[in-house]
C-alpha positions, 0 to 999 in steps of 0.5 A: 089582602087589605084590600078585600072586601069584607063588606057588601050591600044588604038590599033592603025595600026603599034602598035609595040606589044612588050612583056611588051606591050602585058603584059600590055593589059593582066594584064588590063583584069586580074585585071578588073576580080579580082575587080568584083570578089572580090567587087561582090561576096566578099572573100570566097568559091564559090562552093565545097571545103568541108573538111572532114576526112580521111577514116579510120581517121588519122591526114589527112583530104581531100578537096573536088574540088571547088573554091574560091576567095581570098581577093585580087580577085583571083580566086582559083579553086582546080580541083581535091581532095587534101589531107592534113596531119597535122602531129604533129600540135597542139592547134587551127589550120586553115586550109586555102587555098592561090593563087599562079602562077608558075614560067614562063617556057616552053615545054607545047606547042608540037608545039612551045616548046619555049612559055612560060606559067604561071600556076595558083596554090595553096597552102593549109596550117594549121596556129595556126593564120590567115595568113596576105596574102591573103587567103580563110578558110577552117576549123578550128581543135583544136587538144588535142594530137600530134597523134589525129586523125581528125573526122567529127563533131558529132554535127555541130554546136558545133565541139569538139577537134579533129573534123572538124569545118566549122562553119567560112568559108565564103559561098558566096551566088548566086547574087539574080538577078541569082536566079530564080523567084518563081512564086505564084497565089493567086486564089478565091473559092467561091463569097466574098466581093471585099474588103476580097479577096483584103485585103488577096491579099494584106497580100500575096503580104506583106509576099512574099516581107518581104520574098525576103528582107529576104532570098536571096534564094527566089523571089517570084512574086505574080499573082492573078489567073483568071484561074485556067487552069494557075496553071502549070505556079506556084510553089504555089497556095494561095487559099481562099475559101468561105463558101458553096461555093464547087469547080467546077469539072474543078477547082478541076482537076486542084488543083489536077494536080497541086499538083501530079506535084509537086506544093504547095498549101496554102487553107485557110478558116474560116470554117474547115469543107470546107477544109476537104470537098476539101481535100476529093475531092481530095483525100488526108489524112490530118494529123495535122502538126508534130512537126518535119516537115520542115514547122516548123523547116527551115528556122525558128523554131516554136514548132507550128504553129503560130498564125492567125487573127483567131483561128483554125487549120492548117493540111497538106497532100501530094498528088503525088509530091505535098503539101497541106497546110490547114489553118482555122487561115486566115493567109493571113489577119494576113500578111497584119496587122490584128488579130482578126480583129484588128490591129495586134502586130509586133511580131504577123506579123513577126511570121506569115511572118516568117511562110509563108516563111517557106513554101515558102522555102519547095514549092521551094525545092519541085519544084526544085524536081519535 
């Protein structure tokens, strides 16, 4: 922080703008813009800059455009495709990238061929260590044998020699003031007691904040739906519907445009048959949840659907571009504390938190489609 600078030029009539003065001005701008960057976003790569192999595979590898910043804030941007030979190079090497200006020279303006430029550049070099001046990772190798050539990693999360292995490059994540709102509705089906719905309410409200304090990518916000003419203004829809109590025709047309536009709804209720009447209604096929489905496996891996304050069951269909989740597990209660109406354990809440951002997670990516 020695280095920040306190002071800046006062410009005043009859300033005399001499070459260093003008420097001094420029360099105060300069490193105002190298300490944001690098105490808000932290070193690491911005955008691009994948590493893959050569095709067909030799001992060279291409770094896709993008850009970085480097420990000391510079911003390094990498405007076209680079490739990199590592030769003979054996053993653990990383591959890193590095700021660098050139020299000062002239001939770049057709008009005044005595203006002098800077350009900024980089370098891209292997080490069999971390280099000590600044600089971004790219990937690492382990090359076995002088002549190995570079392949793309058959499994990414355990690259074996002579493949690629990204595992320790440092992804800077978009601020979460950036990120856009993911707005929910929790809507009603049905008479029920004012306490019930306020209790799931609550258990919705609790799950979207342990979301957003969990997963930078999602923020959440939470609206109660007085109307369900609204639901074009929601990514996804937290229904809870009460026994007997069938949907009207208005509310159906809704739910339906709503998920042939691409929406994500989660309908809970006690009593399976209810669901399956709604899904009927609206003309989609229900499937039990496969193992493999996204709702299971991303961000957070489940074998199956977790537990709920009840027990039940949990389907899924599609309708158009949208997703329906079915759920006679009352999962909502479970978010706000309870299991088998009961005080719920830790482990219990989290699991179900975990879950529902899960399916958070896919409502975004499905808005983000549609």
């Amino acid at each position: 922080m020695k280095s920040y600078p306190i002071h800046h030029l006062k410009p005043v009539d009859g300033i005399a703008i001499t070459a260093d003065v003008w420097q001094e001005a420029h360099d105060h701008h300069r490193l105002e813009l190298r300490y944001h960057a690098r105490f808000a976003h932290g070193a690491g790569i911005l955008h691009g800059l994948r590493v893959l192999p050569s095709d067909p595979v030799d001992t060279g590898v291409y770094v896709e455009p993008g850009m970085a910043v480097d420990s000391e804030g510079n911003l390094i941007i990498v405007p076209e495709a680079v490739r990199f030979d590592f030769g003979e190079m054996t053993g653990a090497l990383r591959l890193t990238l590095s700021y660098g200006e050139s020299e000062p020279r002239g001939g770049l303006n057709a008009s005044d061929p005595n203006l002098l430029y800077v350009t900024s550049a980089f370098s891209i070099e292997a080490h069999p260590a971390p280099p000590n001046t600044p600089h971004v990772e790219l990937a690492r190798v382990f090359r076995d044998h002088r002549a190995a050539p570079l392949r793309a990693p058959l499994h990414a999360d355990s690259p074996g020699n002579n493949e690629i292995d990204t595992r320790y490059r440092q992804e800077l994540q978009p601020l979460l003031r950036n990120q856009p709102a993911l707005p929910l509705a929790v809507g009603t089906i049905g008479a029920s007691p004012n306490d019930w719905f306020a209790l799931r309410v609550r258990g919705i409200r609790a799950a979207a904040r342990a979301c957003a304090h969990h997963a930078r990518a999602l923020r959440p916000v939470v609206d109660t739906l007085n109307d369900f003419h609204a639901l074009p203004n929601y990514a996804f829809l937290y229904l809870c519907l009460a026994e007997a109590a069938p949907p009207s025709v208005d509310t159906l047309t809704a739910v339906y445009n709503f998920l042939n536009a691409g929406g994500s709804v989660l309908a809970e209720c006690q009593a399976m048959n209810v669901l399956e009447d709604l899904a009927q209604s609206l003309g989609v096929t229900l499937q039990a949840l496969p193992s493999d489905h996204a709702l299971l496996a991303s961000p957070y891996l489940f074998a199956a659907p977790p537990a709920g304050n009840t027990d039940g069951d949990v389907r899924i269909g599609q309708l158009g571009k949208g997703q329906i989740l079915l759920s006679s597990r009352d999962y909502a209660a479970l978010f706000a504390g309870m299991r088998h109406n009961a005080p719920a354990s830790r482990e219990d809440i989290r699991a179900a938190h975990e879950f529902f951002e899960n399916i958070l997670s896919a409502c975004s990516a499905l808005a983000e489609a549609a």
